[in-house]
C-alpha atoms as one frame of an Amber mdcrd trajectory, in Angstrom:
protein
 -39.447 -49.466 -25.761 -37.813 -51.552 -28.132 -33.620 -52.161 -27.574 -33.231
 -50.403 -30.474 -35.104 -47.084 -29.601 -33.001 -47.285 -26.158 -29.432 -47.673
 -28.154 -30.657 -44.578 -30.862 -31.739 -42.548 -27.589 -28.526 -42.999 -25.900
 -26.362 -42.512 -28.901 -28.323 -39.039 -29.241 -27.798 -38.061 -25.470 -24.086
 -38.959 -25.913 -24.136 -36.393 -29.087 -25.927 -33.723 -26.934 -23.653 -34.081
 -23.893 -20.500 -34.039 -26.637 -21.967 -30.969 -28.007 -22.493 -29.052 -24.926
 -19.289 -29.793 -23.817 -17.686 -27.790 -26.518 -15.705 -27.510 -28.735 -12.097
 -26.449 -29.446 -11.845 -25.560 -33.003 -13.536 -22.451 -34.169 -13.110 -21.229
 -37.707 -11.031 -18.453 -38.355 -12.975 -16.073 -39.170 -15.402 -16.327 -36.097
 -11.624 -16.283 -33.957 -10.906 -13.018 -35.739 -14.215 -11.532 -35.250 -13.713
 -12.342 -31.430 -10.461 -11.122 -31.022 -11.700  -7.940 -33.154 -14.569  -7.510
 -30.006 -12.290  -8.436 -27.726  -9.746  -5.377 -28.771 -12.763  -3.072 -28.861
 -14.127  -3.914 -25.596 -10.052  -3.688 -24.261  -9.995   0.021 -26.182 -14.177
   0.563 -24.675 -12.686   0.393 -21.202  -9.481   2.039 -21.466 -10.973   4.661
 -22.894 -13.636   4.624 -20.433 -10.963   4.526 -17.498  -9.330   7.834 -19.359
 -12.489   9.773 -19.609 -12.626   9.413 -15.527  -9.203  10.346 -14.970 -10.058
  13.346 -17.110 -13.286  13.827 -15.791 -11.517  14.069 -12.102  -9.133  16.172
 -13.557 -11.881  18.552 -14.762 -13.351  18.489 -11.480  -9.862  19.112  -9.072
  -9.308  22.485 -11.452 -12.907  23.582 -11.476 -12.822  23.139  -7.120  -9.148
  25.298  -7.649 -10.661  27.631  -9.792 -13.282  27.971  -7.268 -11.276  28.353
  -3.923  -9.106  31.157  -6.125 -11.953  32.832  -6.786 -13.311  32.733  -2.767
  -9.536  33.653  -1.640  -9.794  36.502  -4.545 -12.442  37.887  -2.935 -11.718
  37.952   0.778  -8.396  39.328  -0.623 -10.411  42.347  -2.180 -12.822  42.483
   0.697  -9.575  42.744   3.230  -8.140  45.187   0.400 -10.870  47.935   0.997
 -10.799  47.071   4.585  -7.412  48.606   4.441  -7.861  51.231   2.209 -11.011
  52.186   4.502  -8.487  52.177   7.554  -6.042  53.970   5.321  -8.217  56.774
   4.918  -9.475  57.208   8.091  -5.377  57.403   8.965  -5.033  60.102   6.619
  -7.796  62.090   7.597  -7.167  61.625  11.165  -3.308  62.917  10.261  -4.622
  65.821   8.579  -6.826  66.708  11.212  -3.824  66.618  14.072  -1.421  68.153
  11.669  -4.050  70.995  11.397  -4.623  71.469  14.810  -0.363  71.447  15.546
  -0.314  73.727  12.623  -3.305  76.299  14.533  -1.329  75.716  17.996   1.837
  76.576  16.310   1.153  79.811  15.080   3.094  82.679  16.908   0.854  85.092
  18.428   1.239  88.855  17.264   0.387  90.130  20.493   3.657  89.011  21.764
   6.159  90.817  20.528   9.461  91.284  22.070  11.135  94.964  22.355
């Protein structure tokens, strides 16, 4: 290789490497396109980060909404527990009142003179 082949191939590499390296100056309409991206991808994730706070929100109320509706039950379950009990109270009173009522009764055999 001649000296001048070896002082064009290392002027090239030199222009590569300077290339590569970058470069600080980009034109302004390629900076506004990047800060346009840039405030989309900003909004993307925000937006992102909301829908998951909702989403958790969603999912706390539904598990509330659920454990109402388990208490609501056992609530009604105990409810005609009670009014089972309450019955059998009432007949049970009904039944003793009856037979105090048949005890009770004065006897017309016994009369005084």
């Amino acid at each position: 290789m001649s000296d001048k082949a070896r002082v064009v191939g290392a002027i090239a590499l030199a222009g590569c490497l300077i290339g590569l390296s970058g470069c600080d100056w980009w034109p302004p309409a390629l900076q506004q396109r990047i800060g346009e991206l840039e405030a989309k991808v900003t909004a993307a994730a925000t937006a992102e980060k909301e829908k998951n706070a909702l989403l958790k929100k969603v999912a706390d109320v539904s598990q509330a909404a659920e454990d109402c509706k388990a208490q609501s039950a056992q609530m009604a379950q105990a409810q005609a527990d009670l009014k089972a009990k309450v019955d059998q109270l009432q007949t049970a009173l009904a039944d003793a009142q009856a037979k105090l009522k048949s005890k009770s009764k004065p006897t017309k055999g016994k009369s005084k003179k």
